[in-house]
C-alpha positions in Angstrom: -2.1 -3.4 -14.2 -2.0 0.2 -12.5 -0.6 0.3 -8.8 0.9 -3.1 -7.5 2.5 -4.0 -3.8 5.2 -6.8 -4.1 6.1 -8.3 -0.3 8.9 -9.9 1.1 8.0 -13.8 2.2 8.2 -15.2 5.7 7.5 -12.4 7.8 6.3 -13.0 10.9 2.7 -11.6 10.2 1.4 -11.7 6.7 1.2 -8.0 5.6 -0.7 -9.1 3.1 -3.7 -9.0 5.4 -3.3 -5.1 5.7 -3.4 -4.9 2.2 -6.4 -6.8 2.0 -8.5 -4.9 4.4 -7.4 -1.9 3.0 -9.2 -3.4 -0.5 -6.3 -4.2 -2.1 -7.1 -7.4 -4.3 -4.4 -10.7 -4.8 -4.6 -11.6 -8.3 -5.0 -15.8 -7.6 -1.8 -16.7 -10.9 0.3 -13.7 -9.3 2.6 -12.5 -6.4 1.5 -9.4 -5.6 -1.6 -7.0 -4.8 -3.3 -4.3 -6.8 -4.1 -1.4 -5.7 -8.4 -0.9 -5.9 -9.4 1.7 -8.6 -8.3 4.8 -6.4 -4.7 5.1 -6.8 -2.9 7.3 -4.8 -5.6 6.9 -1.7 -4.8 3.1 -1.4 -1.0 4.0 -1.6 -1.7 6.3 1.0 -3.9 4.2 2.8 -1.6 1.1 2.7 1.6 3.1 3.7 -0.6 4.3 7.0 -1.5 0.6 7.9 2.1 -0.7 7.3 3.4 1.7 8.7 1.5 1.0 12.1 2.3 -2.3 11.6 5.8 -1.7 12.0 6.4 -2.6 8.7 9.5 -0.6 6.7 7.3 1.0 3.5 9.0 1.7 -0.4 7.0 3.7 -2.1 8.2 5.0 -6.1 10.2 8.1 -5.9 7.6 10.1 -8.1 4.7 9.3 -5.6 6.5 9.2 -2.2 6.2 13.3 -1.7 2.6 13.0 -2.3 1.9 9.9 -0.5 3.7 11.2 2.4 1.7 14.8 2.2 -1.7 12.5 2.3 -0.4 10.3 5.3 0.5 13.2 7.4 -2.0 15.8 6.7 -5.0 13.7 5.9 -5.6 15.4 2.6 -6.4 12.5 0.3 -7.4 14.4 -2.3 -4.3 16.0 -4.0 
C-alpha cells in the first residue's frame, strides 16, 4: 500500500483537506490517505502543510530525520 496517513476524528477542521491538496488520495472502503507515487516528497510536503495548519505531525522514526532535513532546507531530493 506504500506511504499511508491515519487522522484522528473530529477535529475542528478536516486535515484531510491538506492531505488532499497535497495529492494524497482517500481510498473510498478505507480510513486513511496514501501517499501519491513520490514517497518521501508527499511526506515532506504533508508534514509542511500540517504543520502550518497547526496540526501536531508523527512521522516513522526511520523517515523523520529525512523528512525533517527536506522541510527545513527545501532539498526534496535526498
Amino acid at each position: 500500500m506504500g506511504i499511508v496517513a491515519a487522522l484522528r476524528d473530529h477535529l475542528p477542521r478536516e486535515p484531510a483537506e491538506l492531505l488532499t491538496e497535497a495529492g494524497w488520495l482517500h481510498p473510498a472502503n478505507l480510513d486513511i490517505l496514501r501517499a501519491p507515487g513520490d514517497g518521501l516528497d508527499a511526506v515532506t510536503e504533508a508534514t509542511i502543510r500540517l504543520r502550518r495548519g497547526r496540526y501536531t505531525v508523527a512521522v516513522e522514526p526511520a523517515l523523520a530525520d529525512t523528512v525533517l532535513t527536506c522541510a527545513t532546507t527545501g532539498d526534496h531530493h535526498r
